[in-house]
C-alpha positions in Angstrom: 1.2 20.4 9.2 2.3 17.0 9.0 4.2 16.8 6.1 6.5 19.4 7.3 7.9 16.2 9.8 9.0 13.9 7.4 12.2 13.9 6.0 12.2 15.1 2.6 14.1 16.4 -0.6 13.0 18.0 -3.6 10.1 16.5 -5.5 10.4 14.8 -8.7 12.5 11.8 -8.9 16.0 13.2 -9.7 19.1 11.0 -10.2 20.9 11.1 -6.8 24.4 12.6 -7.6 26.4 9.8 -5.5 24.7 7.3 -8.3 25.5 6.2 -11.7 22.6 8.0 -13.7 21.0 5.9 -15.8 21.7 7.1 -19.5 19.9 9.7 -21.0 16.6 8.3 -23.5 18.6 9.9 -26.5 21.6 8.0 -25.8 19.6 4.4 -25.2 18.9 2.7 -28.3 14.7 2.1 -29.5 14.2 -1.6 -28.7 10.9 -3.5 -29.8 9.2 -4.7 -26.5 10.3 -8.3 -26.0 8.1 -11.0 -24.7 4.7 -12.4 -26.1 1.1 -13.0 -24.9 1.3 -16.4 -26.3 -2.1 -17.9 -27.9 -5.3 -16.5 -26.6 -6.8 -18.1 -24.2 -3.9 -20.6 -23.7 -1.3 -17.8 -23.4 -3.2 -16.2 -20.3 -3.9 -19.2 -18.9 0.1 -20.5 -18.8 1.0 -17.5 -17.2 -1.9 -17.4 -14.8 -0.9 -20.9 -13.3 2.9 -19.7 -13.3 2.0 -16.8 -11.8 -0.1 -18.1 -9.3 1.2 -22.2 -9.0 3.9 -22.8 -10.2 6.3 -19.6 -9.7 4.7 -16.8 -7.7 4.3 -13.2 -8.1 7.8 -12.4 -8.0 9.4 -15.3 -9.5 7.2 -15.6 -12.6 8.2 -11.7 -13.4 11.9 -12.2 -12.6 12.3 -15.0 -14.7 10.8 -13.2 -17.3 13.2 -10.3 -17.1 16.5 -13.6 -17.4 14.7 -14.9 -19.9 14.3 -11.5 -22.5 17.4 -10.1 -20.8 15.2 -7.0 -20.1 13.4 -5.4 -17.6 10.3 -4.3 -19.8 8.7 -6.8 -21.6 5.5 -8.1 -22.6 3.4 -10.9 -20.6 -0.3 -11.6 -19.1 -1.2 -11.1 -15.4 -4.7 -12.8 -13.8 -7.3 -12.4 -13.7 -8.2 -14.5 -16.9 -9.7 -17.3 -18.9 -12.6 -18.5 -18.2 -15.1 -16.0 -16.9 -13.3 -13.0 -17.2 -14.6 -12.3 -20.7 -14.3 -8.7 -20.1 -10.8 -8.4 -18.6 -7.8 -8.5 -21.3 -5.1 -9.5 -19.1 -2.5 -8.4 -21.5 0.5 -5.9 -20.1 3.6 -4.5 -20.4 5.6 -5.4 -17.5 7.8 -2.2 -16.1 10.6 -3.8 -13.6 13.2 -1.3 -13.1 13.0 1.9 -11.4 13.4 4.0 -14.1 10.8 2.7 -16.4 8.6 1.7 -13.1 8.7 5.8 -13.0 6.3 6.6 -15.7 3.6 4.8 -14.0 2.8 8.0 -12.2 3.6 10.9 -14.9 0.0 11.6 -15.4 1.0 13.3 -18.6 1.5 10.4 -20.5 -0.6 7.9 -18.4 -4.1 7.5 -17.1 -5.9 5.7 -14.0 -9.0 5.1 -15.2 -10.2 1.5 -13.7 -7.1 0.4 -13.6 -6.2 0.1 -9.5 -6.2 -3.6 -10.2 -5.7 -3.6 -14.0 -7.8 -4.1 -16.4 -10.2 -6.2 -13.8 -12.8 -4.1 -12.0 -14.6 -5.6 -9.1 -18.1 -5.0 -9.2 -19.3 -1.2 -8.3 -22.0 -2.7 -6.3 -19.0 -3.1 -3.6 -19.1 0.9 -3.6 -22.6 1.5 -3.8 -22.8 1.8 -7.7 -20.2 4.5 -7.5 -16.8 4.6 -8.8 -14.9 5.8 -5.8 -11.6 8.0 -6.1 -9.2 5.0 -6.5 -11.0 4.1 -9.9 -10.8 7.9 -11.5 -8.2 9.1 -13.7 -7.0 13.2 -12.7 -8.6 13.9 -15.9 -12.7 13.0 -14.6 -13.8 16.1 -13.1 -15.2 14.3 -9.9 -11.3 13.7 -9.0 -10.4 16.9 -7.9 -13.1 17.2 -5.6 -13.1 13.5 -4.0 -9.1 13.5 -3.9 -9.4 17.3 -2.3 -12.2 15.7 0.4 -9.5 13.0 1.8 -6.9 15.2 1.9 -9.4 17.6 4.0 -10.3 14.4 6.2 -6.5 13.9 6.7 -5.7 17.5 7.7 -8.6 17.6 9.7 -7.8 14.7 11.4 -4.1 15.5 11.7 -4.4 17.1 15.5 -5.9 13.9 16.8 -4.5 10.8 15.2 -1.2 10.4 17.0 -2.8 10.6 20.4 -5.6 8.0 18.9 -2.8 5.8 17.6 -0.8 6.0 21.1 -4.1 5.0 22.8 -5.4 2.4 20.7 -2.1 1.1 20.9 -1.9 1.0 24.4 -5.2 -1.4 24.2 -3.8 -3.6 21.6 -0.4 -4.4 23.8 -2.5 -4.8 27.0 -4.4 -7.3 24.8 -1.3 -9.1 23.7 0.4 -9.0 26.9 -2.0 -10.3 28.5 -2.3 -13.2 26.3 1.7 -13.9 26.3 1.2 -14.2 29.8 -1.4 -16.9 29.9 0.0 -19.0 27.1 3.7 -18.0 25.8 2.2 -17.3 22.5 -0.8 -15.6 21.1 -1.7 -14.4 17.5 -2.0 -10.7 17.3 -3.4 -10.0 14.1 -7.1 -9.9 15.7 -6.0 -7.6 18.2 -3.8 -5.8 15.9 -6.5 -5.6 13.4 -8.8 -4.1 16.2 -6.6 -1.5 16.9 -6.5 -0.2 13.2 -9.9 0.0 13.1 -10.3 1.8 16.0 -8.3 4.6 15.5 -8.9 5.0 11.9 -12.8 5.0 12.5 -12.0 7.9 15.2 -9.5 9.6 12.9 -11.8 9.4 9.7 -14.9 9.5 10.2 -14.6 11.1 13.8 -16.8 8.4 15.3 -16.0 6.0 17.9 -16.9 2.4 17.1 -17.7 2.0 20.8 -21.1 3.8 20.0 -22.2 0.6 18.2 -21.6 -2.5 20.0 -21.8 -4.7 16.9 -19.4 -2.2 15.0 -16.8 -2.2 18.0 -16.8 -6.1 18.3 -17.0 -6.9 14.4 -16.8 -3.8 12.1 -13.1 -5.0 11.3 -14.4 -8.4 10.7 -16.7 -6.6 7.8 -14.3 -4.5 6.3 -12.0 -7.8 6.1 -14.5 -10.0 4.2 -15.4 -7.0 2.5 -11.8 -6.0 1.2 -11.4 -9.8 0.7 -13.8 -10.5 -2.0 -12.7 -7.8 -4.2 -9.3 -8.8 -4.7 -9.5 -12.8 -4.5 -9.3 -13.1 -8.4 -6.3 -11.6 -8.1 -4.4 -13.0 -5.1 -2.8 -16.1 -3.7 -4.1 -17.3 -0.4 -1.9 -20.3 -0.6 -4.7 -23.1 -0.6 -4.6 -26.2 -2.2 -3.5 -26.4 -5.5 -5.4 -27.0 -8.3 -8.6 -26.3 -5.8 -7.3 -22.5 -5.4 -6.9 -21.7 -9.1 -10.7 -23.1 -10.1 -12.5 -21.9 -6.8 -10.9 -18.9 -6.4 -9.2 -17.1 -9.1 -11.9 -18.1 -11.8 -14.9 -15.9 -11.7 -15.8 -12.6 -9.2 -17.2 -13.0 -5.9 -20.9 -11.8 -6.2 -21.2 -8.7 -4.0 -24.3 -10.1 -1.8 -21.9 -12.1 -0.1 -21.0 -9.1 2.1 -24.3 -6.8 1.4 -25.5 -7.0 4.7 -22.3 -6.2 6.5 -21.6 -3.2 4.4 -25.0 -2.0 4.6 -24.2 -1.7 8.8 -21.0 -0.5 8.0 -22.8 2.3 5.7 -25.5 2.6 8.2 -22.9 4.0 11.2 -21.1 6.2 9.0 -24.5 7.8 8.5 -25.7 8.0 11.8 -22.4 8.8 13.4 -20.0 10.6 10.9 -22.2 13.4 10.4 -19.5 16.0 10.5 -17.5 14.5 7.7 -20.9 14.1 5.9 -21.8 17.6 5.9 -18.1 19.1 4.6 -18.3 16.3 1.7 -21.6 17.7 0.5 -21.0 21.6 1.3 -17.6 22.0 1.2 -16.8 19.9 -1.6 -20.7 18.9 -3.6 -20.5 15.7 -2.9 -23.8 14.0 -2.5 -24.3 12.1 0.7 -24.2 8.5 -1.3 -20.9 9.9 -2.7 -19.2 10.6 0.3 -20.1 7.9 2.4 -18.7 5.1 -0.2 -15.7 7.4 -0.9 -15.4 7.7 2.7 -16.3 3.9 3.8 -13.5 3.1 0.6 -10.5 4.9 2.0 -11.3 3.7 5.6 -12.0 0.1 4.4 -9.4 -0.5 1.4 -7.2 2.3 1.2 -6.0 2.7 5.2 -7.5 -0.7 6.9 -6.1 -2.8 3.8 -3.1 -1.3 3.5 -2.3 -1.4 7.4 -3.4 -4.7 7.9 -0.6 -6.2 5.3 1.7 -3.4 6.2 2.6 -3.9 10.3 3.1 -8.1 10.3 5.7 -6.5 7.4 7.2 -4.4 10.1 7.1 -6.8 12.6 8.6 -9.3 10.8 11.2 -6.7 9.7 12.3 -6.1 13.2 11.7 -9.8 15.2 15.0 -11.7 15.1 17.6 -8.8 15.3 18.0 -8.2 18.8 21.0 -5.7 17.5 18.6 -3.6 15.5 16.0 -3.9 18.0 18.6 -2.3 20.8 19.5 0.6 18.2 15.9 1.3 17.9 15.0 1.0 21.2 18.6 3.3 22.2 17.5 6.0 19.3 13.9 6.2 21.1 14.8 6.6 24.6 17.4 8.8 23.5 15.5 11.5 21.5 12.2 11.1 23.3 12.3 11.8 26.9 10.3 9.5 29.2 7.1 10.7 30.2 7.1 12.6 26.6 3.7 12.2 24.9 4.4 10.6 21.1 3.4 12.9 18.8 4.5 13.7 15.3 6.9 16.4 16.5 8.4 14.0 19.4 9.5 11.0 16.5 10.3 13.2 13.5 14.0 13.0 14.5 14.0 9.4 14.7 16.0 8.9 11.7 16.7 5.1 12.2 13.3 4.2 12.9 12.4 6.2 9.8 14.8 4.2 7.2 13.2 1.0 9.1 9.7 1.8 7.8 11.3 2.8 4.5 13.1 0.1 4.6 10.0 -2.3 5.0 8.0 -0.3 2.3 10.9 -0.9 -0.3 10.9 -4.6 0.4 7.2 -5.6 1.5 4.8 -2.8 -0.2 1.1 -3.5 1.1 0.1 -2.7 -2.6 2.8 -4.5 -4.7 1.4 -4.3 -8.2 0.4 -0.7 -10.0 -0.9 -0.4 -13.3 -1.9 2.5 -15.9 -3.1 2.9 -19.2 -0.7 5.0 -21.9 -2.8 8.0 -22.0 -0.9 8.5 -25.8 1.6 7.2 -28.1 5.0 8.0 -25.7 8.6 6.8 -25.9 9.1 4.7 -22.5 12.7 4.3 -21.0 14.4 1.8 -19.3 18.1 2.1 -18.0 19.4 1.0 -21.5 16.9 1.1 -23.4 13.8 2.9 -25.1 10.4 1.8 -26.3 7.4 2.7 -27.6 4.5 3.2 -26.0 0.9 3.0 -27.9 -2.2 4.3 -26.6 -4.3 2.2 -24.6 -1.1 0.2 -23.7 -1.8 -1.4 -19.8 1.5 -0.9 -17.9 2.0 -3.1 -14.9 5.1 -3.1 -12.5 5.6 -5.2 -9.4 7.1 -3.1 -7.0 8.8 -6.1 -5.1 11.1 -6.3 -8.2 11.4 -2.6 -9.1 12.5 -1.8 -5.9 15.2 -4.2 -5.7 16.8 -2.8 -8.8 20.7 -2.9 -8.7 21.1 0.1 -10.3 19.8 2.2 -7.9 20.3 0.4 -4.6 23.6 -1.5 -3.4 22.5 -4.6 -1.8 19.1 -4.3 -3.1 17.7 -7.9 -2.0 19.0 -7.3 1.5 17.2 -5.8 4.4 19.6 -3.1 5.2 18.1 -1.1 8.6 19.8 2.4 7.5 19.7 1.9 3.6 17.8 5.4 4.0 19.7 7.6 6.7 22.2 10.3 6.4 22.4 12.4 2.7 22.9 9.4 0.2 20.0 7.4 1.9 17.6 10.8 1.5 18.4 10.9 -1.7 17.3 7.4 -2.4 13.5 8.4 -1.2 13.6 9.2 -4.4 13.0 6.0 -5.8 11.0 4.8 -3.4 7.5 4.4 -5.4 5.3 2.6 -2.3 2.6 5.0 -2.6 1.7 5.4 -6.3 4.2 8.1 -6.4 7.8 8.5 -5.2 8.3 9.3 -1.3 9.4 12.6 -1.9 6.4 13.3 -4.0 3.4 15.3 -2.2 -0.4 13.9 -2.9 -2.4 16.7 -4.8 -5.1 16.6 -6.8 -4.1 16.7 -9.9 -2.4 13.2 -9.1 -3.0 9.3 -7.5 -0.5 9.2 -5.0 -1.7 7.9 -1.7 -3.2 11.0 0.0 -2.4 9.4 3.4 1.4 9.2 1.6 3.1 11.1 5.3 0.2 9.2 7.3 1.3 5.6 6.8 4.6 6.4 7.6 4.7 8.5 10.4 1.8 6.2 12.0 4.5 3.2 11.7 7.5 5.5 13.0 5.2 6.3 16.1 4.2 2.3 16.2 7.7 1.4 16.7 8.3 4.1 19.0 5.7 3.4 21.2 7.0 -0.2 21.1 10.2 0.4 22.5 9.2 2.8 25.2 6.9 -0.2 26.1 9.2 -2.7 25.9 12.9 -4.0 25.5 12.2 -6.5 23.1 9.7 -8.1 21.3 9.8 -11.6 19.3 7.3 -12.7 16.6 7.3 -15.8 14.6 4.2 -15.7 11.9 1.3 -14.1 13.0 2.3 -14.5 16.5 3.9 -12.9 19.5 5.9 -15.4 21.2 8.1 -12.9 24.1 7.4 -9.9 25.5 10.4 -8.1 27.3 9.1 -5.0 29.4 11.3 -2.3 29.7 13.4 -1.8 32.5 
């Protein structure tokens, strides 16, 4: 199976022996949450244009953590004021790694609607249904949608590195091809073409190919589609003040994309029959249920996340011609040429592994995670302890968490092999990318990422297949701007 390729220690999130643990909760002294929500309406407002103008995600919570000389604290996140009437965009903020922890101890916290926080796109986007990512492990319906990914997954496991390889192959001929012609050439079309090809195959076990429309613009849907959803609660960097009152001040009506997700619905039917039938017999699913679980992990979960992910990783790696030679040495070292990638051939590639890591720690494709205090609980901090009430929305920004100083030396630098040899194992611990910690294993009876081992090993063989194809590549933005073949 695949998870038996990754590198992994005990789950759980221990304190790594060659750390300073964090004092024990008894030891900590009870500390009333600092921070304030301000005025209503006003209060949510102020933050929303820091957050989104005149500071930015990460700057608007750091300078709240300076400013109450603590890493939880209280504070409003978008969406908001005016036509959000419904959402309360009231949080506590949970910045460290410790208290960023208790985000996933189902126990004393609960998922329901909150993938987002306390803003719910429309379930019109998922055919009236509240797909998997919405349901808290308590809902019955849970069990059995969570069980049907991981089936997909497992299913799909004996196909998906040779689908990545090929796909890959297409999308580099693309790009090379381009370089070629004009020195430089974007490569987030052909990039994003590539993800959707192999996931379609992998997933639904159809090849978009079958549908001309689908093959030339299926990503194109699932973009918009993805798009729309989260726009109230994202920064596309346009034109201040036009951005905050066009874009982040009521939800995009659903219609907008109808028709595309209807076709996008439409060839999952007609082509993904397989899939459909173990969803309703294996796991009594209707056919409804399936199809928008299925179209919501294809379209959100895996195209989303990937999309964000690899510029991350490309960025990550363009401009260090000394990391790039490592990598490229450790691949063509441990994978001998003419050697098919497959999970087996790149599990030993422990650079290229702390790489990803690396990436995921610093650039998460889903930086914000939220849940609701299932009951009244004591939260802890590294120095201090507070209390919890139930119905409490918890919200932590990974991009901060992950850089907390207690845990990781350097934590605001890039560091290539932060997570090789025994102390950089034990660090996996703390690494929370995937609504859970890396050492953590999806299940049922939790919300971390069921595709946890997929993401990472389908970036591990990305890289690899990068540097058996090439010496060195350079990007700047979204583009490609040199292409060194290998030798």
């Amino acid at each position: 199976m695949l998870s038996s390729t990754v590198m992994s220690v005990s789950p759980g999130v221990p304190t790594p022996s060659s750390l300073t643990p964090p004092a024990p909760p008894s030891s900590c002294p009870v500390r009333t949450i600092p921070g304030s929500y301000g005025w209503p309406v006003l209060g949510p407002i102020a933050d929303r244009l820091d957050y989104f103008w005149f500071q930015g995600p990460e700057t608007f919570f750091r300078k709240r953590i300076d400013k109450y000389k603590s890493t939880v604290f209280r504070t409003n996140v978008p969406p908001s004021f005016p036509f959000f009437v419904d959402v309360n965009p009231n949080v506590i903020a949970v910045l460290d790694c410790k208290s960023f922890s208790f985000l996933f101890d189902m126990d004393v916290v609960e998922k329901k609607n909150v993938l987002v926080g306390d803003f719910m796109p429309s379930v019109k986007y998922t055919g009236g249904i509240r797909v998997c990512a919405y349901l808290d492990t308590a809902e019955t319906q849970h069990a059995r949608v969570k069980s049907f990914a991981m089936d997909i997954l497992k299913r799909s496991s004996s196909i998906w590195a040779s689908e990545v390889v090929a796909s890959l192959d297409s999308m580099w001929d693309t790009i090379d091809a381009s370089v070629a012609k004009s020195n430089s050439t974007s490569y987030i079309k052909p990039l994003q073409r590539f993800i959707f090809q192999f996931l379609t195959k992998c997933l639904v076990g159809a090849d978009p190919s079958v549908s001309p429309e689908i093959a030339e613009s299926g990503y194109v849907m699932l973009d918009k589609w993805v798009f729309l959803q989260l726009l109230p609660t994202i920064s596309v960097n346009f034109l201040q003040p036009l951005e905050e009152i066009f874009l982040h001040s009521f939800a995009y009506p659903f219609f907008l994309v109808k028709g595309d997700y209807r076709k996008l619905y439409d060839f999952v039917e007609q082509h993904g029959q397989a899939v459909l039938q173990r969803g309703e017999t294996e796991f009594n699913l209707s056919k409804e249920e399936t199809i928008h679980n299925l179209l919501f992990v294809l379209g959100f979960n895996a195209f989303g996340g990937f999309t964000i992910f690899f510029p991350s990783l490309l960025s990550a790696l363009s401009g260090k011609p000394e990391l790039q030679a490592k990598l490229r040495e450790e691949v063509r070292s441990k994978i001998k040429p003419g050697t098919n990638l497959t999970f087996e051939s790149v599990k030993d590639l422990e650079l290229v592994h702390s790489v990803v890591y690396e990436t995921l720690r610093l650039n998460p494709p889903v930086p914000l995670q939220y849940a609701r205090a299932r009951k009244d609980f004591q939260l802890s901090s590294h120095d201090s302890v507070f209390e919890i009430k139930k119905g409490d929305l918890l919200c932590g920004y990974q991009k901060v968490a992950m850089t907390d100083p207690k845990i990781f030396d350097d934590p605001e630098t890039f560091v290539p092999d932060r997570f090789t040899k025994e102390k950089g194992r034990e660090l996996l611990n703390y690494l929370f990318w995937s609504n859970g910690p890396q050492t953590g294993s999806p299940s049922d009876r939790n919300k971390q990422c069921a595709a946890k081992d997929y993401v990472t090993m389908t970036a591990v063989l990305f890289v690899a297949h990068m540097f058996q194809r090439y010496d060195s590549v350079t990007a700047s933005g979204s583009s490609v701007t040199a292409l060194e073949k290998a030798k």
